[in-house]
N, C-alpha and C positions, 0 to 999 in steps of 0.2 A: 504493500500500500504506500511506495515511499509520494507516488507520485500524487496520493490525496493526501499525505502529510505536509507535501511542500505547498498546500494551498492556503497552509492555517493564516498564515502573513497578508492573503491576497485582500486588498480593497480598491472595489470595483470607483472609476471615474465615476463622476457626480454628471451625467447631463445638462444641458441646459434645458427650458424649456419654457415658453408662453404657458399662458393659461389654458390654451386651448385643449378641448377634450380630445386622448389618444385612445383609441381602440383597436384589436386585433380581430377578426372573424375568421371562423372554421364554415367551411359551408361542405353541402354531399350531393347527392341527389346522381343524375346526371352528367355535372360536370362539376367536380370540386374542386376548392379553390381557398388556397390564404390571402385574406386581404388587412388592408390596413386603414383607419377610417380617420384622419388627424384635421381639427376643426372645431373652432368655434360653434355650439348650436346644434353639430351634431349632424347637419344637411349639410351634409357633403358627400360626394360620389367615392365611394369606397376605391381604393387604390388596389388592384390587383398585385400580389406577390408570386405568387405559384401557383401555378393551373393542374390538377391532376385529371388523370386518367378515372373512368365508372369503376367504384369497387375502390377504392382511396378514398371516401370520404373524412375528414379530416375528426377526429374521436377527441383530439385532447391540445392545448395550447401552453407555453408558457415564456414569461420571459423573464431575462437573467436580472439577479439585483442590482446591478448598475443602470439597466435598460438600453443596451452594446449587445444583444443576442436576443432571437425569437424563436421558440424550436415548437414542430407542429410532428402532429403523427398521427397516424393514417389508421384505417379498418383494415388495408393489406399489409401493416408492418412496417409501413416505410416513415424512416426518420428523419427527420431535414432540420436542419439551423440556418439561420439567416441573420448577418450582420446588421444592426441597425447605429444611425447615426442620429444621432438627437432625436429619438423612435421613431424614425421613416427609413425605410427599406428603399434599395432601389425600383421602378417600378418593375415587373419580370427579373428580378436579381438571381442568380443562380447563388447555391447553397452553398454554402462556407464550411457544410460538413453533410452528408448524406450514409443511413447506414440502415439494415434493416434489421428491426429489435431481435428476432428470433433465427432458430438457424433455416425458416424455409417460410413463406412466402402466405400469408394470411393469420398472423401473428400478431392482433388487433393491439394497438400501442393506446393504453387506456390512459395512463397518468404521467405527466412527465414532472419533471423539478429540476430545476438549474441551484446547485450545491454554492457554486462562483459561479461569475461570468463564463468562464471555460469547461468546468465540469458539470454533465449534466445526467441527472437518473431517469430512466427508463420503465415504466410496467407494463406486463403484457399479460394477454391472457394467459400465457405462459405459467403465472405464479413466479415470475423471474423479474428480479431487479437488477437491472444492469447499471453501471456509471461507464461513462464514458468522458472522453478528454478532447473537447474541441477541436484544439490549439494545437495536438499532437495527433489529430483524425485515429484514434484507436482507442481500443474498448481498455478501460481499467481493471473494473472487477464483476462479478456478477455474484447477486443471492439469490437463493430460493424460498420467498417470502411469503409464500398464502397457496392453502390450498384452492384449485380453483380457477386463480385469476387475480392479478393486480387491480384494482379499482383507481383507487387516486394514490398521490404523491405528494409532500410536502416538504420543503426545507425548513429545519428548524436552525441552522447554521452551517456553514461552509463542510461540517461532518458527521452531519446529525439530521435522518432524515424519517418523518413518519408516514407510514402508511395503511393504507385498507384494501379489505380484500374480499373474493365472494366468501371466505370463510366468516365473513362476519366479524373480523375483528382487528382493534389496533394495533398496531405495530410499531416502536421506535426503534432505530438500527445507530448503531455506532458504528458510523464507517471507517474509521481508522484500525476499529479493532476486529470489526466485520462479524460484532457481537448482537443480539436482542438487548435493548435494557428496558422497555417493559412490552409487556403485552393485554391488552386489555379483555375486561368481559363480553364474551358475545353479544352482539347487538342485532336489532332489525334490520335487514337492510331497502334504501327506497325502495321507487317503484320501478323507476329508472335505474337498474345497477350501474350499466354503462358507463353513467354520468355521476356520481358519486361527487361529492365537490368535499376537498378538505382543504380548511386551510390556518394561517397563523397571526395572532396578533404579536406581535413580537412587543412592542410596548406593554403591555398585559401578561403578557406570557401562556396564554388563554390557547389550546390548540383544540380549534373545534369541527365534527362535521354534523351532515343529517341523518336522518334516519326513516325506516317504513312505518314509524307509530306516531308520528310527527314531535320527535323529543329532539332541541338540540343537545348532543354530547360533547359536552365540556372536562378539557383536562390542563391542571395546572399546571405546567412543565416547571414553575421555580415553587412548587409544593410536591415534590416526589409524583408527579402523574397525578396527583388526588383530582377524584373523577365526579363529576354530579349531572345533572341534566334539568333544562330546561323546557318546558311543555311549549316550542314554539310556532305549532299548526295544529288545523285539525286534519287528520292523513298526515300520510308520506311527505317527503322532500327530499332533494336532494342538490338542489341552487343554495348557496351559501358565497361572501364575499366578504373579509376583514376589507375598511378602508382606513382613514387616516384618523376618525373620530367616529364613526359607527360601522357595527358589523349588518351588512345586509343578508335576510334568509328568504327565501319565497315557498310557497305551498305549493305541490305540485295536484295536492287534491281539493285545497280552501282557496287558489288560485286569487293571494294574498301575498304581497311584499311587504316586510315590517322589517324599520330598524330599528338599532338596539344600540345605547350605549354598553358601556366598558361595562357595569354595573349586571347587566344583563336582568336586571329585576321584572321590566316589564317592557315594551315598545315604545318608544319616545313618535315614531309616524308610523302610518300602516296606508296602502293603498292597494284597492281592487286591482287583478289582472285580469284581459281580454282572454288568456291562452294558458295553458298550464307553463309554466317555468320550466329548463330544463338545464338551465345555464344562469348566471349573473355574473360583472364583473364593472366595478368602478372607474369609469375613463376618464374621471378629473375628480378633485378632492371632491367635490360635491355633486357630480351627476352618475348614476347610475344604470348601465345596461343590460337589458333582458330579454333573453334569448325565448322563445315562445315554442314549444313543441310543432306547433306548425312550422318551424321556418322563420319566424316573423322577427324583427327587430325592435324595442320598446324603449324609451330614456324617462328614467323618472328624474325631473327636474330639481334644483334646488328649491323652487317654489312648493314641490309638493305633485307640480301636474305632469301626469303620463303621458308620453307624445308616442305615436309610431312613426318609426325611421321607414317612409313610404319608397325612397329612391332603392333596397334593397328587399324590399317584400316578399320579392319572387326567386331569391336566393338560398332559400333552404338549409338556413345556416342551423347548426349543430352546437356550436360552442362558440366562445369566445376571452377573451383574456384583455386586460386593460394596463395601466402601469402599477408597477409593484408596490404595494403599499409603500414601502419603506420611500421610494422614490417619491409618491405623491405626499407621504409626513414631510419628504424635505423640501419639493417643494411647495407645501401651504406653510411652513415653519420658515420660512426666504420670506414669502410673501409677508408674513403678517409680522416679521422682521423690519422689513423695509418699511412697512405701515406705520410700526408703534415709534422707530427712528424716526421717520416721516414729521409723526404728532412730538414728540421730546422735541424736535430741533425747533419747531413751528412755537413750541410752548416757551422753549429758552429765550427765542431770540423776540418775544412777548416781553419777557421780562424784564428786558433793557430799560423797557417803558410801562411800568407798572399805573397807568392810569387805570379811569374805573372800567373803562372798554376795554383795555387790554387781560385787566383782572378775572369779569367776564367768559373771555374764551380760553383763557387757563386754564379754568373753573369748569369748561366743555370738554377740555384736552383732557382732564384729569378723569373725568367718568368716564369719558368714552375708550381710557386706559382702562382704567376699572373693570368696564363691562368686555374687554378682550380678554381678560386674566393675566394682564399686565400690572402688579399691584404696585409691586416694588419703585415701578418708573413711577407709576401715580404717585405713591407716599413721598416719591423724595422730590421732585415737582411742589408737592403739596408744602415740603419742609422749604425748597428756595423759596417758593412766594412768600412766605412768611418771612423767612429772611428780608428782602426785598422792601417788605412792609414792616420792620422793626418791628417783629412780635414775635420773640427769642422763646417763649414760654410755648406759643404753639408749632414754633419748629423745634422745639427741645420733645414734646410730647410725640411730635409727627416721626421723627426719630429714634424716640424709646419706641414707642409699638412696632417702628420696622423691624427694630434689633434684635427683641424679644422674641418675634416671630421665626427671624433667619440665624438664630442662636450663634454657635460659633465656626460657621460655614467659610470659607475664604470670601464669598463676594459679601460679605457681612462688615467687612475690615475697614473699607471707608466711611459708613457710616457711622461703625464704632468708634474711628478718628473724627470724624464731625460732632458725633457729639460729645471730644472731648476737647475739643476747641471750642464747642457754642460752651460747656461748663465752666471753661478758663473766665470766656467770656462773664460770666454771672456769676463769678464770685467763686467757686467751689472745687478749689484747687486740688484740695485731696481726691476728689470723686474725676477731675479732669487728668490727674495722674493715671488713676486707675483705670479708664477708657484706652487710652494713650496706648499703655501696657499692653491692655489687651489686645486691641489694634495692631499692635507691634510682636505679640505671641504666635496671632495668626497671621499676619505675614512682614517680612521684616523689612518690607519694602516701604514701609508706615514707621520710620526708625526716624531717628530725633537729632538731627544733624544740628537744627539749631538751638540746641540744650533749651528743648519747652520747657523739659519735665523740670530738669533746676532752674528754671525762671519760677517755675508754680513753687517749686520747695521753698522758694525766698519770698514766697507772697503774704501777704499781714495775718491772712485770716488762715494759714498751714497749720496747720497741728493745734489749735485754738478751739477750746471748751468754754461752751454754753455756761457754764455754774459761774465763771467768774468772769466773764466777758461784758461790756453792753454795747451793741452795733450803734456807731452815730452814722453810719454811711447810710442808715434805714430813715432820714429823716423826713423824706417825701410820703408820707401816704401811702401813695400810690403802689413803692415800692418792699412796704411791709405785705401790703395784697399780694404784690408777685412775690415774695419772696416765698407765700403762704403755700400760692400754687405752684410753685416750683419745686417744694416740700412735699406736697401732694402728690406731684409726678414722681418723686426720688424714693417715696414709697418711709418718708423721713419725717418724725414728729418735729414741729417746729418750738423751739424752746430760749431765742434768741432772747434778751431785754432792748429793747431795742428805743432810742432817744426820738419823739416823735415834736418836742419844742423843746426849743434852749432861748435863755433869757438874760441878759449880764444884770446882777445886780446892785451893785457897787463894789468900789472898793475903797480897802483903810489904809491909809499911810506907815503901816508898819505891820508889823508878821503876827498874825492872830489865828491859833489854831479855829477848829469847828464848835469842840468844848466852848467855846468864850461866843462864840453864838447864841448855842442853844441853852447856856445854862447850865451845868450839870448837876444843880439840883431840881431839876425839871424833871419831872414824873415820865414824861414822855419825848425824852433824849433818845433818839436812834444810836445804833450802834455804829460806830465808823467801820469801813470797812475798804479794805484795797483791792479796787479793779481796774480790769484793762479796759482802756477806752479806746474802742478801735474808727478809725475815719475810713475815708478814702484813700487817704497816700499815707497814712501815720498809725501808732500804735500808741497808745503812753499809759503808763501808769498813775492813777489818780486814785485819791477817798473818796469814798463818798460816803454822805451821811445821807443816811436812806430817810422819808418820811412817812408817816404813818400811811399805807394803803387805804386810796378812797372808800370807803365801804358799799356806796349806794352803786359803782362801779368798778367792777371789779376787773385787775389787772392793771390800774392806772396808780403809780406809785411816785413820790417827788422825792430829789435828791438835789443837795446843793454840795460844789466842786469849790476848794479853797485852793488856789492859786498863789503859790507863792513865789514871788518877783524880785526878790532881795529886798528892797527898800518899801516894799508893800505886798499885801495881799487883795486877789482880786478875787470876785463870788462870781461864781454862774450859777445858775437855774436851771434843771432838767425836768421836765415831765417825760415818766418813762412807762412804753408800756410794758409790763413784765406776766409773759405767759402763764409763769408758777403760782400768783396768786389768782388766775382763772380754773373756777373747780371742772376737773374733770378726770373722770376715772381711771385706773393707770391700766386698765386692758383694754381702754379703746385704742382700734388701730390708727395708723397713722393718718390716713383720710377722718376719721371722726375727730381725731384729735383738732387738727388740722381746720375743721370745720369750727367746732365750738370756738378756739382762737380767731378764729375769723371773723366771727358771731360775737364774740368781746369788742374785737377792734372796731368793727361796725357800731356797735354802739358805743364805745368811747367817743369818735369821731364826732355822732351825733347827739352826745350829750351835752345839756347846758348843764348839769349837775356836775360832771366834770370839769368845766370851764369855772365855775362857780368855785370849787372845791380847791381846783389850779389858784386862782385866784389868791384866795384866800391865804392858803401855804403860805404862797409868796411875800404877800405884806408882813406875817409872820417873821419870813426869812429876812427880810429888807429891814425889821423892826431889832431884829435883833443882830445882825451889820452893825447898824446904827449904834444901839446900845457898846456893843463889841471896840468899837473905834472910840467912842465916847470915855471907854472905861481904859483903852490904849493910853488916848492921851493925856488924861489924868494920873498917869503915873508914870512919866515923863513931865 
């Protein structure tokens, strides 16, 4: 077998090809004939290939997985190949290899399978499987596969081929080893033997054919062969065709076509047939054709509607063969490549100019990704216009749900580096590290040339705990809200104190602790206390004396900051709001947590009871400055 060992390596040219629908036809009668039918629509005058002789009616078709070979075989045995270029034949082309299946001369060639472009299997009534070698015009190997009669043939890889037989049952052959590795339980077979149709979803791994009770029989080739069946007619059949997103089967006795997804649960279309089925094969990703027991030629449309192909009526065709799956995956998987690039570039070069029209059709590009099962391009689309429109918090989220989804996959690695540059961006240096990292774990081509990650290590808020910290960079409002949902997103209880007014309140001419403020025989003297005051470009160390927590608002707390300047002391004023004295349970998760602090701040904001309370403090504090410097300078 060395010469189908040396095929492991072969991978067949990619074709080009329009959209246009390709088909192959078998015809008998009288005068049979291979033809070739390539065309938009479908009306087009079929191209003659090979003319045979009465008694050669053409039994079986097939073509190789690059779509570079068509091989046809006959009622008398006889086998032919034919070169094709971008699947058109010449028109009368003589055969590129000629051989007759059996050793004498009515030796009906039931099934055939092209293993590669160059090697191709053979069934015959015979009960004999041959392989043969294109490329080198001579016969490889041959088994003796079914009692009876070869029925159909399938590849399931360049050395692995299944088949059926009158014996009623499945067959898969390892042809390297020129072993069985499984054989299945007998089945019914159609009505049609002849015509048996078996074939393979290579995507699924689903190897399926018909049967005379109308069951499809299903085996999972990546589950050990585990076998089940599908009730899908009523009677026999034996037309069945995997295409590049539905498997079509037709009733040869319910004289019904239904497709089916991957799922195979129920039929996603079903359409009435004029003729019994005896044949189907897919001639472009989305139109299907069907061979009628009379002869007759039928396309079921992508719309649904069943046309007759009239220009071949009287042709008496037998079978027929379309492009190989694998070919028509690659090309609807080009197409809707070029498509979805198409919409990305159209959406980027939107973005340049984020007005509310150009917003608009972004916002079109992005479903109409959506609804192709393009998600990826839509979510991160979804993340630059955010960018674009400075809302860091819904391209941080648009980002997380990407990441989450596409775990730690290589094409995961840029978004994992984006969002840890939009984290650098907002503050959160430690969690932008740790992005960074992992972006640079899965692939190292995401590596840190310009020392981010020690820029982040040297940033104010690195290594900095909530208990003794208060954020004055939080003093906008606005951005203790984001900071809340940015928490929210991080999956992170938010516990900052954060400085939401600062107020100077004077200052003494000479150095006066807090104590000489507040009294220290005052009932209600705060305790001093040392924390880090953090800014936007600064860090420092300060006291604060805390003041009593408002009661009627809770979370709003004042502190006054003694400043000392050598030759005097200056006061500030903080109203702070501080999470820990907001009650809330310590098993709520971060989102509840998150929320109730939310729920505080909001009502801080819009309390006059607050402002009232702020107030108040203050003169307090201001009263006792006063006192403070008054008592300075009398002892001096």
């Amino acid at each position: 077998m060395t010469a189908l060992s040396a095929e492991r390596g072969f991978t067949s040219p990619e074709p080009t090809s329009e959209s246009a629908e390709v088909l192959y036809l078998g015809s008998g009668g009288g005068s049979p004939s291979v033809m070739t039918q390539i065309g938009a629509g479908g009306n087009v005058t079929p191209t003659s290939v090979a003319e045979f002789s009465r008694g050669y009616s053409i039994y079986s078709l097939s073509v190789s997985p690059g779509g570079t070979r068509l091989a046809a075989g006959t009622r008398a045995g006889l086998l032919q190949v034919y070169a094709l270029e971008n699947h058109r034949p010449c028109a009368n082309a003589k055969p590129i290899f000629e051989v007759f299946h059996g050793s004498s001369l009515g030796t009906s060639v039931l099934g055939l399978a092209f293993l590669t472009d160059d090697l191709l299997a053979s069934g015959g009534e015979d009960g004999c499987i041959r392989v043969w070698d294109v490329a080198q015009h001579r016969s490889v190997t041959e088994i003796d596969a079914h009692d009876g009669g070869v029925l159909a043939l399938c590849s399931l890889g360049s050395l692995v081929l299944a088949s059926t037989g009158l014996d009623g049952v499945l067959r898969i052959w390892d042809l390297d080893e020129l072993k069985t590795r499984y054989t299945s339980e007998p089945f019914p077979l159609p009505p049609l033997k002849a015509l048996t149709a078996l074939d393979f979803d290579a995507y699924s791994g689903l190897l399926m054919h018909g049967s005379g009770d109308g069951r499809l029989y299903v085996y999972d080739t990546k589950d050990n062969f585990a076998s089940r069946t599908v009730q899908a007619h009523r009677g026999g059949f034996c037309a069945l065709a995997c295409g590049p997103s539905h498997l079509a089967t037709a009733g040869f006795e319910d004289l019904t076509l239904k497709l089916w997804s991957s799922s195979l649960e129920r039929p996603v279309a079903e359409v009435s047939l004029p003729a019994c089925p005896v044949a189907v094969a897919w001639s472009s990703c989305d139109c299907l054709a069907i061979i009628g027991e009379d002869g007759s030629l039928h396309r079921r449309r992508p719309t649904g509607e069943l046309q007759r192909d009239g220009d071949i009526a009287t042709e008496d065709l037998r079978t027929c063969a379309g492009v190989p799956s694998r070919v028509l995956s690659n090309m609807r998987t080009n197409a809707e490549r070029a498509w979805r690039d198409g919409r990305v570039a159209r959406a980027r070069g939107l973005l340049a100019r984020p007005d509310g029209d150009a917003c608009e059709q972004i916002r079109a590009i992005i479903d109409e990704l959506h609804v192709h099962g393009h998600c990826v391009e839509a979510v991160l689309l979804v993340a630059d216009l955010a960018r674009t429109q400075e809302r860091p918090l819904w391209e941080l989220q648009t980002l997380m749900v990407l990441v989450r989804e596409m775990g730690e996959v290589d094409v995961a690695a840029p978004s994992i580096h984006a969002i840890g540059e939009l984290l650098a961006r907002m503050k959160e240096p430690e969690l932008a590290v740790e992005y960074f990292e992992r972006a640079i774990a899965i692939d190292t081509q995401y590596g840190d040339p310009s020392g981010r990650i020690d820029q982040l290590r040297a940033h104010p808020l690195w290594g900095l705990s909530a208990d003794d910290c208060v954020r004055g960079d939080l003093g906008d409002g606005r951005l203790v809200l984001a900071e809340l949902e940015k928490h929210t997103i991080l999956d992170k209880k938010f516990i900052w104190r954060s400085v939401f007014k600062t107020t100077s309140v004077g200052r003494v001419p000479r150095k006066v602790e807090l104590r000489d403020v507040y009294g220290e025989s005052r009932p209600s003297v705060p305790a001093n206390a040392p924390f880090l005051f953090v800014t936007d470009n600064e860090q420092r160390n300060v006291t604060w004396s805390y003041g009593p927590s408002c009661e009627t608002v809770p979370g709003l707390c004042f502190a006054l900051e003694a400043v000392d300047r050598g030759d005097e002391t200056a006061f500030v004023a903080y109203a702070i709001f501080d999470p820990g004295n907001v009650e809330i349970e310590e098993t709520a998760s971060a989102e509840e947590h998150n929320r109730y602090v939310r729920d505080a701040w909001n009502r801080l904001q819009a309390s006059s009871q607050a402002r009232t309370w702020f107030d108040m403090t203050y003169r307090k504090a201001k009263q006792g400055i006063r006192r403070a410097g008054a008592q300075s300078t009398s002892r001096f």
